[in-house]
One Martini backbone bead per residue (centre of mass of N, CA, C, O) as a GRO file, in nm:
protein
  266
    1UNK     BB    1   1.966  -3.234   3.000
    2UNK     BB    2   1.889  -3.024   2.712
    3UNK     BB    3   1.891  -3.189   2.377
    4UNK     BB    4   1.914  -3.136   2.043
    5UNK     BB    5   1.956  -3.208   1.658
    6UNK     BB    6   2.098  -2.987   1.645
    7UNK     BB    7   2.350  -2.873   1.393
    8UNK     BB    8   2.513  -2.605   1.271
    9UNK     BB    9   2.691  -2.751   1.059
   10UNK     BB   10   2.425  -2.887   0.950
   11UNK     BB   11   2.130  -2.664   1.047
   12UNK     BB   12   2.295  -2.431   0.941
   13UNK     BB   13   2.420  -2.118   0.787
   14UNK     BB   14   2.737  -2.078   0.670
   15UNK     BB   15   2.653  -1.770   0.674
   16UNK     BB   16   2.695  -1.479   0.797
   17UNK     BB   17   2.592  -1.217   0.958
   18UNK     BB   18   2.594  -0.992   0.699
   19UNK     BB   19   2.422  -0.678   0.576
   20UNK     BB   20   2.272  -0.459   0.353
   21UNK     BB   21   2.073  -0.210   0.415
   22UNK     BB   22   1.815  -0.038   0.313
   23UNK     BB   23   1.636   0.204   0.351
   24UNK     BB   24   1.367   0.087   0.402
   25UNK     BB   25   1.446  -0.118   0.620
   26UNK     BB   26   1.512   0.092   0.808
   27UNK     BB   27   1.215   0.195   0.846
   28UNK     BB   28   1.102  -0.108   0.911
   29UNK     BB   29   1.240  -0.139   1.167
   30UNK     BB   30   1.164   0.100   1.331
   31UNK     BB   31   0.812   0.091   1.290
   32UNK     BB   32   0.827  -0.179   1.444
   33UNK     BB   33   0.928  -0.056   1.731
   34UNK     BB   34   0.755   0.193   1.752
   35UNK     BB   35   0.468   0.029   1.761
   36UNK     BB   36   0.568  -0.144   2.047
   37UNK     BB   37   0.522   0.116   2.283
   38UNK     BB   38   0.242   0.067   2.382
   39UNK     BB   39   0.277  -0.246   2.491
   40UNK     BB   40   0.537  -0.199   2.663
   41UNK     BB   41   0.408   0.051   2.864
   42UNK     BB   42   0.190  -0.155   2.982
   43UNK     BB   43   0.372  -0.397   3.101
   44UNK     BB   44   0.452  -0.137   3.354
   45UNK     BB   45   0.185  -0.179   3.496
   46UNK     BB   46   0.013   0.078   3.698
   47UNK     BB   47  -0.138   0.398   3.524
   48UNK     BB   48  -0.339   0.636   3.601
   49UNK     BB   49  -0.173   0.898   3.509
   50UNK     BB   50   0.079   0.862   3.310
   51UNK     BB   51   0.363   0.849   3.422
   52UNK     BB   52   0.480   0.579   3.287
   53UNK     BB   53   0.483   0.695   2.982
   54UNK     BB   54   0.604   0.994   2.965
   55UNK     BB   55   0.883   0.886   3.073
   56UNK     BB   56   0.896   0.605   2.825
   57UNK     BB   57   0.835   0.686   2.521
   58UNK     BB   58   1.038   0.895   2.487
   59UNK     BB   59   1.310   0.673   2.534
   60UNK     BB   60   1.225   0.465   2.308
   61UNK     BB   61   1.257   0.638   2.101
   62UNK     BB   62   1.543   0.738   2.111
   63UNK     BB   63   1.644   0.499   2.071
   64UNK     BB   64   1.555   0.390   1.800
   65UNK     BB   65   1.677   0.667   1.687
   66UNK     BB   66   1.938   0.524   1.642
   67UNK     BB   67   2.212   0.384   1.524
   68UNK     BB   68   2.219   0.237   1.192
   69UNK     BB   69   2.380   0.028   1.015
   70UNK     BB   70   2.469  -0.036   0.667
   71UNK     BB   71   2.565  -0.307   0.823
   72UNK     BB   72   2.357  -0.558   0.931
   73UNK     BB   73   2.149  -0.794   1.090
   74UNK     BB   74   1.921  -1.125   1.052
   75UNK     BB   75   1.886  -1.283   1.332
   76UNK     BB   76   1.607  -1.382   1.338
   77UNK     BB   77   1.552  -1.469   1.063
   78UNK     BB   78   1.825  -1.720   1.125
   79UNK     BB   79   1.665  -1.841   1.326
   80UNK     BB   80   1.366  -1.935   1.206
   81UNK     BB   81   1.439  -2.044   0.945
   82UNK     BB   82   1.614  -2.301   1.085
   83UNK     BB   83   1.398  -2.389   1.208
   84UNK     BB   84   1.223  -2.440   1.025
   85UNK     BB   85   1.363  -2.640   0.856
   86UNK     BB   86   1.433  -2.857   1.050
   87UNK     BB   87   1.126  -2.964   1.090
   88UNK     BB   88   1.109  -3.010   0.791
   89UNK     BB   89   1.384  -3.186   0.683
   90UNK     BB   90   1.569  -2.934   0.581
   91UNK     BB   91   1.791  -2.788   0.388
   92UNK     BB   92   1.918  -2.523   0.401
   93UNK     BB   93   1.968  -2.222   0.219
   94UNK     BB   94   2.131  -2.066  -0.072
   95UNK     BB   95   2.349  -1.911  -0.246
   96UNK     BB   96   2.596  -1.879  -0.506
   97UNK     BB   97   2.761  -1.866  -0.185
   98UNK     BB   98   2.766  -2.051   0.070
   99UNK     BB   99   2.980  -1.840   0.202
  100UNK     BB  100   2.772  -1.629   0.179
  101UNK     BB  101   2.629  -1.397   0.176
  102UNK     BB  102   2.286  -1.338  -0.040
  103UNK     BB  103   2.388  -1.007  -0.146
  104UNK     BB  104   2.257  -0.986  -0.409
  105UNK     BB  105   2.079  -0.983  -0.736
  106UNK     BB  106   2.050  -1.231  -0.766
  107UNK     BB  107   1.779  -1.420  -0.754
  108UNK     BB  108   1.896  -1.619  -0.542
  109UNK     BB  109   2.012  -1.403  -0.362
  110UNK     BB  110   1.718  -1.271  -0.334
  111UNK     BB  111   1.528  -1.520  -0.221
  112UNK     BB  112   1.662  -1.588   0.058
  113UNK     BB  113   1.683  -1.271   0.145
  114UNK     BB  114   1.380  -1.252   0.170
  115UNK     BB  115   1.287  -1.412   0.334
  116UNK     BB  116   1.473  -1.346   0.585
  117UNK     BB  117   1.321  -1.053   0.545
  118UNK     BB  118   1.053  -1.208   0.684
  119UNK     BB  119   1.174  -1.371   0.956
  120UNK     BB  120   1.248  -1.090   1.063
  121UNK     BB  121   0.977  -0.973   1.142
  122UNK     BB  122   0.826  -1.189   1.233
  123UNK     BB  123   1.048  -1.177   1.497
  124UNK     BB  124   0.965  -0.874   1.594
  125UNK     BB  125   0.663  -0.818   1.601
  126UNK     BB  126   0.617  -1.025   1.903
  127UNK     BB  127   0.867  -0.907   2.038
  128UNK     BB  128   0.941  -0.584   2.095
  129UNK     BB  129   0.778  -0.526   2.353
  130UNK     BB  130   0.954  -0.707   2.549
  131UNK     BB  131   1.234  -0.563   2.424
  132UNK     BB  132   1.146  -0.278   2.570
  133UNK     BB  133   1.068  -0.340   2.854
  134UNK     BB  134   1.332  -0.461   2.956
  135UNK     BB  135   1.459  -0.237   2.898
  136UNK     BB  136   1.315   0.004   3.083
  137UNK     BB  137   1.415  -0.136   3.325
  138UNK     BB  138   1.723  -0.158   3.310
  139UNK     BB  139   1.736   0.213   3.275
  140UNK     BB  140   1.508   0.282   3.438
  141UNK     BB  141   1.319   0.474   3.708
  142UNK     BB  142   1.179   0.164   3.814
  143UNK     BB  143   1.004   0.037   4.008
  144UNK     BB  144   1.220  -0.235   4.089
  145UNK     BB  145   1.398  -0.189   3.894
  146UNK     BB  146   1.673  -0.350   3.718
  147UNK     BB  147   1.896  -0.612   3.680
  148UNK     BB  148   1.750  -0.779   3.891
  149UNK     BB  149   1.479  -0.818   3.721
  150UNK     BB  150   1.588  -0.971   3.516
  151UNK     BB  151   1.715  -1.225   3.691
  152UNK     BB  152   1.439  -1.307   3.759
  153UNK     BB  153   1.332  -1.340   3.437
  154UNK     BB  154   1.527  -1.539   3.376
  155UNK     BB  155   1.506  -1.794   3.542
  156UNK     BB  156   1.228  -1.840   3.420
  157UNK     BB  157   1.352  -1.838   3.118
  158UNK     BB  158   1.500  -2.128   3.166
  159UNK     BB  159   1.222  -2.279   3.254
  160UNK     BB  160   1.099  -2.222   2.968
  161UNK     BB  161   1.300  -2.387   2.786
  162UNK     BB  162   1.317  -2.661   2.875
  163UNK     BB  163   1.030  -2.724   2.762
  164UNK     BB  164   1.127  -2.689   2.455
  165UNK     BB  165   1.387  -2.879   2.441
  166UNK     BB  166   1.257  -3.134   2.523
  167UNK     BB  167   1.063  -3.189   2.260
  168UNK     BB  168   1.332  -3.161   2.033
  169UNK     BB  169   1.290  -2.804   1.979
  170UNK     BB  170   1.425  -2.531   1.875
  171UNK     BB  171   1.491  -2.197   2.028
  172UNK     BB  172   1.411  -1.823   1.994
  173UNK     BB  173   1.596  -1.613   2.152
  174UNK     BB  174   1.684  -1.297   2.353
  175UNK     BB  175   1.905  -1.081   2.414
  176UNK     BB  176   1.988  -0.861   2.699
  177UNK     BB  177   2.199  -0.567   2.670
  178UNK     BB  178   2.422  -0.311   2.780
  179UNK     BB  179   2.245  -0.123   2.548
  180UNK     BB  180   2.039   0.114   2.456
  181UNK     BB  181   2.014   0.007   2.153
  182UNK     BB  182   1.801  -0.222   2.010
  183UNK     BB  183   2.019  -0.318   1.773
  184UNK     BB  184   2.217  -0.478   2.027
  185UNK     BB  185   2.056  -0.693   2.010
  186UNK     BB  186   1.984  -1.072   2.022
  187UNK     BB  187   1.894  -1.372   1.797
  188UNK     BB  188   1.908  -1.675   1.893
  189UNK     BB  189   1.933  -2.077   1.876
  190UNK     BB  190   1.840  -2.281   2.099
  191UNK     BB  191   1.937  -2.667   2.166
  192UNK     BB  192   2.066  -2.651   2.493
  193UNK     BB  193   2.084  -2.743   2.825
  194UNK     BB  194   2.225  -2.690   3.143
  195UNK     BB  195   2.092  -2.808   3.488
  196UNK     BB  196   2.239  -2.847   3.784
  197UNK     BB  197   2.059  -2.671   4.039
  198UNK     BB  198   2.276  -2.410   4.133
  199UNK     BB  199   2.254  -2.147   3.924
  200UNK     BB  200   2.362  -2.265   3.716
  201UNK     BB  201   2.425  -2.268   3.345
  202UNK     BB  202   2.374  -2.380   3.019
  203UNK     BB  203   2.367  -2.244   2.668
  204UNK     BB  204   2.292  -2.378   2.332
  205UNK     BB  205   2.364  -2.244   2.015
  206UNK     BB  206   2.253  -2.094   1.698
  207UNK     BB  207   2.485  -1.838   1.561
  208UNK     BB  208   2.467  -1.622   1.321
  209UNK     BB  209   2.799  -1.480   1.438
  210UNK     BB  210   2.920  -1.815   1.428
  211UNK     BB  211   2.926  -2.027   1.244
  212UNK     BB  212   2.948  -2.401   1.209
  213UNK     BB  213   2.898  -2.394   1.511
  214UNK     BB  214   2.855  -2.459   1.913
  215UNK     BB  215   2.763  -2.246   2.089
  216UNK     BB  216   2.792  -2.064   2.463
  217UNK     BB  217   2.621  -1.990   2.760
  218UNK     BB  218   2.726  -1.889   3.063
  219UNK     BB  219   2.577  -1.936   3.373
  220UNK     BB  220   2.512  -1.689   3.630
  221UNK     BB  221   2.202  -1.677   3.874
  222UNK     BB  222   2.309  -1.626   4.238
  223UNK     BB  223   2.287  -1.309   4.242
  224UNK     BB  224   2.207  -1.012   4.132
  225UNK     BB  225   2.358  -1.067   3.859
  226UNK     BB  226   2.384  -1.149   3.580
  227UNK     BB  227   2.615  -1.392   3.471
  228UNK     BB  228   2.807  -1.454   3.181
  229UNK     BB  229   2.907  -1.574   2.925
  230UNK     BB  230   3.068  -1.615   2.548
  231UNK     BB  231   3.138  -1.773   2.243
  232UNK     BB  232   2.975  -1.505   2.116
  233UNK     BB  233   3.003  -1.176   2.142
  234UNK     BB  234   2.887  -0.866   2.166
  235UNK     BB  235   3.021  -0.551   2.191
  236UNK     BB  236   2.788  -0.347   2.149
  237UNK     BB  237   2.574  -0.501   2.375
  238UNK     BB  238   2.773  -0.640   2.590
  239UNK     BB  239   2.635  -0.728   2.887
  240UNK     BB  240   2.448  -0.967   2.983
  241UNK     BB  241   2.098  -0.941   3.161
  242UNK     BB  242   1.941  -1.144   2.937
  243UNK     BB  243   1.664  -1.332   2.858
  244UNK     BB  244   1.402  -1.449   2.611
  245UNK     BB  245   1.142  -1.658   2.490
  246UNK     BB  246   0.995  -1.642   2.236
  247UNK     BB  247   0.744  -1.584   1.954
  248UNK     BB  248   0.732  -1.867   1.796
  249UNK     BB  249   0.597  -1.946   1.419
  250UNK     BB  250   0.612  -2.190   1.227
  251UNK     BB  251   0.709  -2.205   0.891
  252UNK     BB  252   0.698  -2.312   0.579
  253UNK     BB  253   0.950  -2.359   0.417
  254UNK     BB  254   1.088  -2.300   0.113
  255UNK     BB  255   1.239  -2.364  -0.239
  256UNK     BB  256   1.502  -2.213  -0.301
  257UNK     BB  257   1.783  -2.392  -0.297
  258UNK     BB  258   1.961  -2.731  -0.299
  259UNK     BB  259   2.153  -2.729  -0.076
  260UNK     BB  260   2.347  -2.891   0.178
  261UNK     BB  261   2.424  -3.153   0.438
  262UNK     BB  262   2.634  -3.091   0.621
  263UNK     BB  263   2.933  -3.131   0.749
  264UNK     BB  264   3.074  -3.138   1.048
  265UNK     BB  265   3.310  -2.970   1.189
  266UNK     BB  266   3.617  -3.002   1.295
   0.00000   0.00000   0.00000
């Protein structure tokens, strides 16, 4: 058992995943993922001839290209986020209501929302390639692929989890579900795993589409497709099929409102 002294009803933030995009955040979620595409194609082996850039860029594309809702959330940026507070010993921060997602004009609630839309791309951008890479493994007709490759690869960032959380510090995953658009995956802050050492474990999250209390995946990684159990499961993006630990650079947060250190939920 790797398990941090993070505590969702304490710090995480009260209110749930769920804001309106403005038309530039969608061009810039887009812009996000397209320019990923070209790193995303490279990590796909040896491609002498471009057979696979012609048949992978442009189905990543499509992807890409997929229904974005006028109400998305901004899962990664409130898993960095609240990494950030932790790390600094500081209140997760709020606007107006504090159980209310502050997605209003009111300044502070400009204020907190500017940021965590700030740690939403900051969380895309250096993990884009390889959630795009693991998609078209999953998806598409190459050589290996297949829900079998994401659980070898599963396997080995169970692996490589254990060694963040024995630290003592929450680290944010990527979620890799079983729907061909980019935008039904999901990322959590694990802050604790167990694994009994017989191909199953659970990992323990603050998953921001839950606030309050902490989630559990609870994995059986011994047959050929990663079976995945959650107690706060993602509809759009169906079954997980993956996680991978991303690449995150902590952050000072700012002094953005007074928050307070929440009593853990009864």
């Amino acid at each position: 058992m790797a398990r941090t002294n993070f505590e969702p009803a304490q710090h995480g933030f009260a209110f749930p995943n769920s804001w309106r995009l403005k038309p530039e955040e969608r061009t810039r979620l887009r812009q996000t993922l397209a320019q990923s595409t070209g790193e995303a194609t490279s990590t796909l082996g040896n491609d002498p001839f471009g057979f696979v850039r012609t048949m992978v860029s442009p189905q990543l594309a499509r992807w890409i290209e997929t229904a974005l809702p006028d109400t998305y959330g901004l899962c990664g940026g409130m898993a960095f986020a609240a990494a950030d507070y932790f790390r600094a010993g500081k209140p997760v921060p709020h606007g107006i209501t504090p159980n209310l997602p502050p997605d209003s004009d009111a300044p502070l609630d400009r204020a907190v929302r500017d940021y965590l839309w700030k740690r939403q791309i900051d969380s895309l951008a250096p993990n884009a390639p390889l959630l795009l890479s693991w998609m078209a493994m999953l998806f598409l007709p190459l050589p290996g692929a297949g829900p079998g490759w994401l659980l070898e690869q599963t396997r080995e960032q169970f692996t490589n989890l254990k060694g963040f959380l024995t630290q003592g510090q929450p680290w944010p995953i990527c979620l890799i579900g079983s729907s061909t658009s980019p935008f039904n995956n999901h990322q959590v802050l694990a802050i604790g795993v167990d694994d009994p050492g017989d191909g199953t474990g659970a990992i323990f999250v603050y998953d921001a589409n839950c606030p309050g209390r902490t989630q559990t995946i609870q994995l059986d990684m011994r047959g050929t497709v990663l079976q995945a159990t959650e107690s706060c499961p993602g509809a759009e993006r169906g079954a997980l099929r993956g996680f991978f630990c991303e690449h995150y650079t902590p952050a000072p947060p700012p002094e953005l409102s007074p928050g307070s250190q929440r009593k853990p939920a009864p």
